[in-house]
C-alpha positions in Angstrom: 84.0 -103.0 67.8 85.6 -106.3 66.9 88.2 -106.2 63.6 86.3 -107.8 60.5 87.9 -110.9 59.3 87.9 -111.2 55.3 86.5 -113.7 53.9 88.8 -116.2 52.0 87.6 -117.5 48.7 88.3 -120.3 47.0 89.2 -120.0 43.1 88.5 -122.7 41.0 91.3 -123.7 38.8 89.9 -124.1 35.0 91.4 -126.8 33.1 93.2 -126.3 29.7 92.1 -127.7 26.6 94.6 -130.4 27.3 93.8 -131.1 30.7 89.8 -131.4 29.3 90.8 -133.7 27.1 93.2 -135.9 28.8 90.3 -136.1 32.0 87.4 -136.8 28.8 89.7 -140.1 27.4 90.3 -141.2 31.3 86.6 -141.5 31.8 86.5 -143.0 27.9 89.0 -145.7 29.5 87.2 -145.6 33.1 83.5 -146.5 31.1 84.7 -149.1 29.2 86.4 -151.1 32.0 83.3 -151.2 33.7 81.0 -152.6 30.9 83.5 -155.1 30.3 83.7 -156.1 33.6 80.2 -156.2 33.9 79.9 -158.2 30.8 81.8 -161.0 32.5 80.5 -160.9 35.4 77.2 -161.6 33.1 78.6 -164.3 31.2 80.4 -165.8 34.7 76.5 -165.8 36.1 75.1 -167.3 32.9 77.9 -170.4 33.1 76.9 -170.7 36.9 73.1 -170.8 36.6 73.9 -173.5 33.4 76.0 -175.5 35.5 73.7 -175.0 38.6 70.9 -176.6 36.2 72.4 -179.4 35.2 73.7 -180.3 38.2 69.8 -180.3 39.5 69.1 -182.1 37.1 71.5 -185.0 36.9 70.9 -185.1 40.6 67.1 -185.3 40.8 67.3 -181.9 42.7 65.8 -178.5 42.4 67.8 -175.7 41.2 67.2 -173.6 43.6 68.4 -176.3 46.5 71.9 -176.3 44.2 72.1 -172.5 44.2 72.3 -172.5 47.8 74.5 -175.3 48.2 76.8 -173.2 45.6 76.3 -170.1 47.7 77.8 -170.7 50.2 75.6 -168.2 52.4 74.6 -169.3 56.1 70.8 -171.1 56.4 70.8 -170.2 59.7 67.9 -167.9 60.7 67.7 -166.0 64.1 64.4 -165.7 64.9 63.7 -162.5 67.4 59.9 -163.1 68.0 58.9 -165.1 70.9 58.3 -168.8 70.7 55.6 -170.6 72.9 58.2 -172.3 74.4 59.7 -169.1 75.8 56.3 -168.4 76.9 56.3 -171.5 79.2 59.8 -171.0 80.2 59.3 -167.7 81.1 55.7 -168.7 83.4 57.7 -171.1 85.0 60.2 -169.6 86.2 57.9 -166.6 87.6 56.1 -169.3 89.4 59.3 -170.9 90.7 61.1 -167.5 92.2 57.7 -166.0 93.2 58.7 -163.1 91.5 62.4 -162.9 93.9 64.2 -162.5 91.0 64.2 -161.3 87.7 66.6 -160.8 84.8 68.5 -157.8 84.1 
């Protein structure tokens, strides 16, 4: 018969008054970082999408051209779906190598 091996538990340490408290006004603190940060974030967006406006407009422009010129995010699109140009490519070359070789 094999020896049993106890089982080790883990105690959870309880905070004192003290140590509740100090962690409560942390997450007080923590809380209202975060809305204020998020309040000028707000007000940062706000300036951008009034400056983005008037921009359009002084430029004869649409807003939403400015926005992605302010962006600065890629217009590039890769497009995965075949085009009929592949298509012809592709017949081509089948009719070309007789079917000899193909592409790994």
């Amino acid at each position: 018969m094999k020896p049993v091996i106890s089982i080790q538990s883990t105690s959870t340490k309880h905070l004192t008054d003290a140590e509740k408290i100090t962690a409560h006004e942390r997450k007080v603190i923590t809380e209202e970082k975060a809305a204020a940060l998020r309040q000028a974030i707000d007000t940062c967006l706000a300036a951008h999408e009034a400056e983005a406006k008037r921009l359009a407009q002084d430029h004869n422009k649409k807003p939403e051209y400015i926005r992605s010129l302010l962006n600065q995010a890629s217009n590039y699109i890769s497009k995965c779906k075949p085009s009929l140009y592949n298509v012809l490519v592709h017949q081509k070359s089948k009719e070309m190598n007789d079917g000899k070789f193909t592409l790994p």
